[in-house]
C-alpha positions in Angstrom: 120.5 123.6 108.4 120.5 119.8 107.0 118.2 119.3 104.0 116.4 116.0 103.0 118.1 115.3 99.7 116.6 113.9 96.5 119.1 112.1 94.3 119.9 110.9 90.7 122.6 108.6 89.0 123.9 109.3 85.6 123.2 106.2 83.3 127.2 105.6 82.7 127.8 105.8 86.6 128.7 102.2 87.5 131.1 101.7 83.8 132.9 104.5 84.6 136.7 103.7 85.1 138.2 106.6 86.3 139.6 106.5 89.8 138.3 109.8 90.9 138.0 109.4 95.2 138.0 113.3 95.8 134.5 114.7 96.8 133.3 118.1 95.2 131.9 119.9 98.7 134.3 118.0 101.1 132.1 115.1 101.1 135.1 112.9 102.8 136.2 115.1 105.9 132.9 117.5 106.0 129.6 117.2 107.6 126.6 115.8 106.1 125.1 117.2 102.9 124.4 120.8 103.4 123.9 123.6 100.8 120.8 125.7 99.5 117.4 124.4 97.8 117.8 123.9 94.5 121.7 123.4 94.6 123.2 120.3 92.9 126.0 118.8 94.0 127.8 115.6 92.5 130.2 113.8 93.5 132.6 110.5 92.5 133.2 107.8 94.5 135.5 104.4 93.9 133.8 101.2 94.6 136.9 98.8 94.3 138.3 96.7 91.4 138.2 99.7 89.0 134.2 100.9 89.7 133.1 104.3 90.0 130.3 106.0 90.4 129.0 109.6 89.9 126.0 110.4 92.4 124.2 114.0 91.1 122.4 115.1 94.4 119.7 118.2 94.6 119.3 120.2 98.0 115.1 120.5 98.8 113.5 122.2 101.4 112.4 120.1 103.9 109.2 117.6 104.0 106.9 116.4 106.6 108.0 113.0 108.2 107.4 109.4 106.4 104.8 108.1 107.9 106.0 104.2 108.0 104.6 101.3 109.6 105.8 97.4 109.3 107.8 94.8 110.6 111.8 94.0 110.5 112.5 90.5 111.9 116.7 90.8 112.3 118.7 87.8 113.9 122.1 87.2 114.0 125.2 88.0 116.4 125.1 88.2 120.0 128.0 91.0 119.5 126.3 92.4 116.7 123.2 92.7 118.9 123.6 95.7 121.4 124.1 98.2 118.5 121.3 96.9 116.2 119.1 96.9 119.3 120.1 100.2 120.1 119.5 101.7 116.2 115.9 99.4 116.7 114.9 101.6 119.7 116.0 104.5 118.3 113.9 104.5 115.0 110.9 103.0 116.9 110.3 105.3 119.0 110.7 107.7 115.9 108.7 105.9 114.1 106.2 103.8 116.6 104.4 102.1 113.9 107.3 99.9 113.3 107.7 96.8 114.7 111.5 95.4 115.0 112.2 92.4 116.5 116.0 91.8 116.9 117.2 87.4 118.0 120.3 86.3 119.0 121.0 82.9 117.2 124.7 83.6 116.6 125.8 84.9 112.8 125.9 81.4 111.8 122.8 80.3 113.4 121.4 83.8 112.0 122.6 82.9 108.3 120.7 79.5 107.8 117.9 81.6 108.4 118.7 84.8 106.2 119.2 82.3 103.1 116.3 80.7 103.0 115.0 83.7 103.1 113.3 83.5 106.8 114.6 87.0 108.0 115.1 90.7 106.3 118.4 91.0 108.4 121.1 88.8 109.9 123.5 91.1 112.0 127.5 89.3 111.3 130.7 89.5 113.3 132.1 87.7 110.0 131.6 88.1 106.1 129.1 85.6 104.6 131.0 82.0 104.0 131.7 81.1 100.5 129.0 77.6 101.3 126.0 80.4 102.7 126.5 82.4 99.4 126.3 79.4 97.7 122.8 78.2 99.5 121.7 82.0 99.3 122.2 81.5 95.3 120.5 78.7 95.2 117.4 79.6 97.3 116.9 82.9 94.9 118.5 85.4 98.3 120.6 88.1 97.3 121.6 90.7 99.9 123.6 94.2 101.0 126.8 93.8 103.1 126.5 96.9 105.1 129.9 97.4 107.4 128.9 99.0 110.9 131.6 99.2 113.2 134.7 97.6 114.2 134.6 95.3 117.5 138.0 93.9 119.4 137.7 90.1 120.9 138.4 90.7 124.2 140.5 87.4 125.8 139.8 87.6 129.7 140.6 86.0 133.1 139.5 86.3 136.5 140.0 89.6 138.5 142.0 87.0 141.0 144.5 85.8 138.2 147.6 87.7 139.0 150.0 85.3 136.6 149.2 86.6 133.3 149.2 89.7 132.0 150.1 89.1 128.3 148.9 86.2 126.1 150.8 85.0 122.4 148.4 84.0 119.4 150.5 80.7 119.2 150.1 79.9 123.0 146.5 80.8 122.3 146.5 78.3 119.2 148.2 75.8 121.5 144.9 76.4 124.4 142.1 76.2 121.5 143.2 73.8 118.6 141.3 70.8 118.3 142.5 68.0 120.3 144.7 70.5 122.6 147.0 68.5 125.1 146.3 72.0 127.3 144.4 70.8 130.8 146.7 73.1 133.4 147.8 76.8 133.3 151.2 75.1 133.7 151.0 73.2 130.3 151.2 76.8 128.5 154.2 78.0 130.2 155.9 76.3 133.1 155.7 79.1 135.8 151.8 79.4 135.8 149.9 77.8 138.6 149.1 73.8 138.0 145.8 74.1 137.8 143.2 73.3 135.3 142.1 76.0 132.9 138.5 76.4 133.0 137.4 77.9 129.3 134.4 79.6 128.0 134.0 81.0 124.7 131.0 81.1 121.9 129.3 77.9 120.4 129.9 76.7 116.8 127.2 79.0 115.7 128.9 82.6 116.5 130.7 84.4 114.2 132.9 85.5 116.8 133.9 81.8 117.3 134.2 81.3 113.5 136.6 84.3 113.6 138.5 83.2 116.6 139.5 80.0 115.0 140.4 81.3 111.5 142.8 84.1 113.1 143.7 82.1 115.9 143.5 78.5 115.3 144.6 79.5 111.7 141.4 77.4 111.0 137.5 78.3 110.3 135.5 76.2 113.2 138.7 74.3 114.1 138.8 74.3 117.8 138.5 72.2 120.9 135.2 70.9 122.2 135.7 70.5 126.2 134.2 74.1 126.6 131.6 76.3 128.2 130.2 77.3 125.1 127.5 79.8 124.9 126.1 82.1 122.2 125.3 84.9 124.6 128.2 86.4 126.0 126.8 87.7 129.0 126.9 83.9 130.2 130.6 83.9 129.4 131.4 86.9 131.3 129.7 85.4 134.1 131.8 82.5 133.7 134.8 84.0 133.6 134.0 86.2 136.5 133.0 83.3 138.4 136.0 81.4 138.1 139.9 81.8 139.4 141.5 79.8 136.6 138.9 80.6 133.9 140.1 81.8 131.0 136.9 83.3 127.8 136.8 85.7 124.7 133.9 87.0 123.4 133.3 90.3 121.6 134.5 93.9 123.4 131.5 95.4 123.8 130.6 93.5 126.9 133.5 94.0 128.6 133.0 97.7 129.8 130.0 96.5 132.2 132.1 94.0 133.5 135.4 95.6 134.1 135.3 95.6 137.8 134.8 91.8 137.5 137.1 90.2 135.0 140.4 91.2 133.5 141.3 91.2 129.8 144.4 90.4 129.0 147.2 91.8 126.6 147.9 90.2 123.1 150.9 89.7 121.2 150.9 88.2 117.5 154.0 86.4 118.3 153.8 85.5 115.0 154.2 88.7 113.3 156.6 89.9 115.4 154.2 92.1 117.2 154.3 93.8 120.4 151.5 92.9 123.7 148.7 95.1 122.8 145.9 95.7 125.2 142.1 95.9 123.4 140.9 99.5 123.2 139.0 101.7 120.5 142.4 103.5 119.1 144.2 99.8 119.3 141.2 98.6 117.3 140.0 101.1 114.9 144.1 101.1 113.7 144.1 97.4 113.4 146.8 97.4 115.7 145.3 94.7 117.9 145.5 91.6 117.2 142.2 90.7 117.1 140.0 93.5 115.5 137.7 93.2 113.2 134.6 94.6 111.7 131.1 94.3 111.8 128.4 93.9 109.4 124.5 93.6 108.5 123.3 91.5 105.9 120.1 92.9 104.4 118.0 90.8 102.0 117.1 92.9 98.9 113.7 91.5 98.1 112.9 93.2 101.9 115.0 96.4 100.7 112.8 96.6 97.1 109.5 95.7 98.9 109.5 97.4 102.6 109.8 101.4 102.4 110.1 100.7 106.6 113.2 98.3 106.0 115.0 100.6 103.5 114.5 103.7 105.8 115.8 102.1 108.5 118.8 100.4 107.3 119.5 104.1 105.8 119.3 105.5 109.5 121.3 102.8 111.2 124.3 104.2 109.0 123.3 107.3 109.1 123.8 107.0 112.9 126.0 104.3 113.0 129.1 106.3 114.4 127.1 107.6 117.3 125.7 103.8 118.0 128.4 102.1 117.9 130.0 104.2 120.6 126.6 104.3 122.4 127.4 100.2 123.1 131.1 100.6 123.3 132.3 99.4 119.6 134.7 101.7 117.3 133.1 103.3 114.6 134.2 103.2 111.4 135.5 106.4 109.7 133.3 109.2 110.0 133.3 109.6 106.0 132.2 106.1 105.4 129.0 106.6 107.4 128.2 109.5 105.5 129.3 108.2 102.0 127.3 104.8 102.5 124.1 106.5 103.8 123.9 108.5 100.2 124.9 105.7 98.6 121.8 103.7 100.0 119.9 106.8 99.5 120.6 106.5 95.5 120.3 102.9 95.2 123.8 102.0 95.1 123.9 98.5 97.1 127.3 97.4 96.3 130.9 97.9 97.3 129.9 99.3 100.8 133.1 97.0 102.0 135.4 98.9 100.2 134.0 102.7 101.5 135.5 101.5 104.8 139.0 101.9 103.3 140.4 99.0 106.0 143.4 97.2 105.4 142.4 94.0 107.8 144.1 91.2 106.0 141.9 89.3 109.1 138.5 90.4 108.1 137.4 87.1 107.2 136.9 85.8 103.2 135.4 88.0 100.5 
């Protein structure tokens, strides 16, 4: 049976130098922490850049539930949003004295708020830009980067377009960069119908759309204006739907409710020599696609140091990220990260989260 686990961190933990990555019970591959009350087990674990640390962690007997009550105000990512809404239901109805409230602004629109200091969390299909850690600085806001899962843009057309099956990054660059001569299907390769390309894609304020253009437009924010733009993308799903010659992306996640109604289309990084991938958790989770990427949480540490209710819950999302994220349709990260991270939250260990994941996405987005 699982235990509830009480832990402590030797003094020298975070100086230590060795790069020690093996866990003493089977930490990386087991299940969660398991043994008899009263056992100690510690384990090392490599943060990046040289960090360890040592994490000494006695099995108890169980105790009766936290009683926790509060509020969580999270904003943030419209792609981020179906699994932070589903780990919000989940702990309120375990916990029905909490109150989370979860926005969709976008992960930029979300950030202007988390520096100030206006939200606990901001939910991020990108890493923090260097100009909000700056502002964050300066307005006195640190915060935990907490990885989640790993989400695939999805580029899709209309069930009806029968023309395309496979798309380049560079005819994709040639569609989206600013000022694009692009106005007909037949302006990207001769043989496609001449008619105009309707497009639909997230507004300046989505992290998916700061994401797109760095990997895509080879530029953060650098893209053509003469767009549906929206910040939900259940309206660009509808758009694409409704529309022969339309042409979206917006985050995987929403594409399993509408597969009967759009189509996504195949990718190939032309650039890298690559072959057409199509979007799909093994494509994604291997970084194989071309346009994978992971998913974070941003949580403001004067919440985590002040709200018991905050720090519980960000502890259970990970916890219970794995089964989340494919609860919404994203990839989960690793199965050892989740548990690794959780303990590490547990102990008070905020940093180096990002390099638990053990991802090699040179496309992740600036850290």
């Amino acid at each position: 049976m699982e235990k509830s686990t009480a832990l402590s961190i030797p003094a020298t933990a975070l100086t230590a130098l060795a790069l020690v990555v093996g866990l003493a019970v089977g930490f990386l591959a087991g299940p969660s922490i398991v043994g008899a009350p009263g056992q100690t087990i510690t384990y090392t674990t490599y943060l990046g850049q040289g960090r360890t640390v040592t994490v000494t962690v006695t099995v108890t007997g169980a105790t009766s539930p936290i009683e926790l009550s509060g509020e969580i105000e999270i904003d943030g990512s419209s792609t981020v949003y179906p699994i932070t809404e589903a780990a919000a239901t989940a702990f309120m109805q375990k916990y029905p004295r909490v109150s989370i409230t979860v926005g969709i602004s976008g992960t930029g629109g979300g950030f202007k708020r988390f520096v100030v200091g206006e939200i606990d969390i901001n939910d991020a299909s990108r890493p923090i830009l260097k100009a909000e850690h700056e502002k964050a600085v300066k307005n006195g806001v640190e915060w935990i980067e907490v990885p989640l899962a790993i989400d695939a843009l999805v580029v899709a057309v209309n069930r009806e377009n029968d023309w395309v099956q496979c798309i380049t990054i560079s005819e994709l660059r040639k569609i989206w960069e600013p000022n694009s001569n692009v106005r007909m299907w037949s302006d990207v390769r001769p043989e496609w119908p001449n008619q105009p390309i309707k497009l639909y894609g997230p507004g300046p304020d989505s992290g998916t759309f700061d994401y797109f253009t760095e990997r895509v437009v080879g530029k953060t924010k650098a893209s053509r204006t003469d767009y549906v733009a929206s910040e939900d993308d259940n309206v660009l799903v509808a758009g694409v739907e409704a529309e022969k010659y339309a042409l979206g992306y917006f985050g995987y996640a929403y594409y399993p409710e509408a597969k009967d109604k759009i189509r996504p289309l195949l990718i190939k990084d032309d650039l890298a020599g690559g072959e057409c991938v199509e979007p799909s958790d093994e494509t994604a989770s291997t970084f194989e696609y071309p346009l994978a990427r992971p998913l974070f949480i941003y949580v403001n540490k004067g919440s985590w140091e002040t709200k018991p209710h905050l720090r519980e819950f960000v502890i259970f999302y990970v916890e219970n990220g794995a089964g989340f994220a494919r609860q919404v349709g994203y990839t989960p990260m690793p199965e050892h990260y989740y548990r690794k991270a959780a303990a590490l939250l547990r102990a008070g260990i905020l940093d180096g989260l990002y390099e638990l994941t053990a991802l090699k996405n040179k496309n992740a987005g600036p850290h």
